[in-house]
C-alpha positions as CSV (number, residue, x, y, z in Angstrom):
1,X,-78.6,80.8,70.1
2,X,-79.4,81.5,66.7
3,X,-78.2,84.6,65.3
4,X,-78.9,84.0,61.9
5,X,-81.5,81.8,59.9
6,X,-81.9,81.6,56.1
7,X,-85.3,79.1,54.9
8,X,-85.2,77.6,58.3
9,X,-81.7,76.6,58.4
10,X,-79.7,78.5,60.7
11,X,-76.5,79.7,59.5
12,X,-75.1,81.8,62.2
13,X,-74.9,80.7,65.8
14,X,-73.5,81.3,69.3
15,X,-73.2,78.4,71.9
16,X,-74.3,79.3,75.3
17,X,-74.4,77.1,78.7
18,X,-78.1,77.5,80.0
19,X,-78.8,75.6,83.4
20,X,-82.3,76.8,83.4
21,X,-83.1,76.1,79.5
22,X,-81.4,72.5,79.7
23,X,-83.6,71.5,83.2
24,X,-86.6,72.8,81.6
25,X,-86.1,70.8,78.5
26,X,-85.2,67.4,80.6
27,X,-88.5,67.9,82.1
28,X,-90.2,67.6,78.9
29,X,-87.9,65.1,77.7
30,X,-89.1,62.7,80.4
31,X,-93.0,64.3,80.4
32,X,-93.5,63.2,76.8
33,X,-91.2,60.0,77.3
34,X,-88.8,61.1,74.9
35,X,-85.5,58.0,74.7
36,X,-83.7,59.0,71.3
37,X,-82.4,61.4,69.6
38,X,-84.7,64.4,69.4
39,X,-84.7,68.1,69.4
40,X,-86.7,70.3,71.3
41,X,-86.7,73.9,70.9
42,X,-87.6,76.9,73.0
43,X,-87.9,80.4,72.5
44,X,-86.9,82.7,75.7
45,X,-88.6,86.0,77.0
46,X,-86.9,89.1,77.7
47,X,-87.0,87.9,81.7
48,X,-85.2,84.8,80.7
49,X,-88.4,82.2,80.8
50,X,-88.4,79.7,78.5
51,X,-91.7,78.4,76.9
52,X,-92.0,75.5,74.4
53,X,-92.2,75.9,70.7
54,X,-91.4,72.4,69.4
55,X,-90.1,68.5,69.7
56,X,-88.7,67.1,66.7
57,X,-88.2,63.0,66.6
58,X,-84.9,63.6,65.0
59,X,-81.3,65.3,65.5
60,X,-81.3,69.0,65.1
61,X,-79.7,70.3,62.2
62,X,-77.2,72.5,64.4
63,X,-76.1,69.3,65.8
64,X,-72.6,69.6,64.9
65,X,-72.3,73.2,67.4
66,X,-74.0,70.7,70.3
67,X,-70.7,68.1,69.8
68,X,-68.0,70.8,69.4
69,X,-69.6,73.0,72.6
70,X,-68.6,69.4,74.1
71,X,-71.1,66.5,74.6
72,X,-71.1,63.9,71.6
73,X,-75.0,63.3,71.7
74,X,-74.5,60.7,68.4
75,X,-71.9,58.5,70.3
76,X,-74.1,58.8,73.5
């Protein structure tokens, strides 16, 4: 969750463990045939949806919160 962003880089952030955010963007991940490293972000709406707002071909730049909240994507 981004709490803070300054020129597009986020510089405050909270991990959180979403089930329904994390199926949602598999889905995608396999619609679009997506097999590498890639970022794809959501937004959420105040019932918890969450919609699409972008797929980047490339490693997010908050990467490093993803590998301490646990998985390693890189080494993966």
């Amino acid at each position: 969750e981004r709490l803070n962003v300054d020129s597009g880089v986020v510089v405050a952030s909270k991990t959180i463990k979403n089930e329904q955010i994390q199926d949602y963007c598999i889905k995608i991940a396999q619609a679009v045939g997506v097999t590498y490293g890639a970022n794809i972000q959501v937004i959420v709406d105040e019932k918890g949806t969450p919609y699409l707002l972008e797929i980047n071909p490339r490693f997010s730049g908050g990467l490093s919160l993803v590998v301490e909240s646990g998985p390693n994507i890189p080494l993966m």
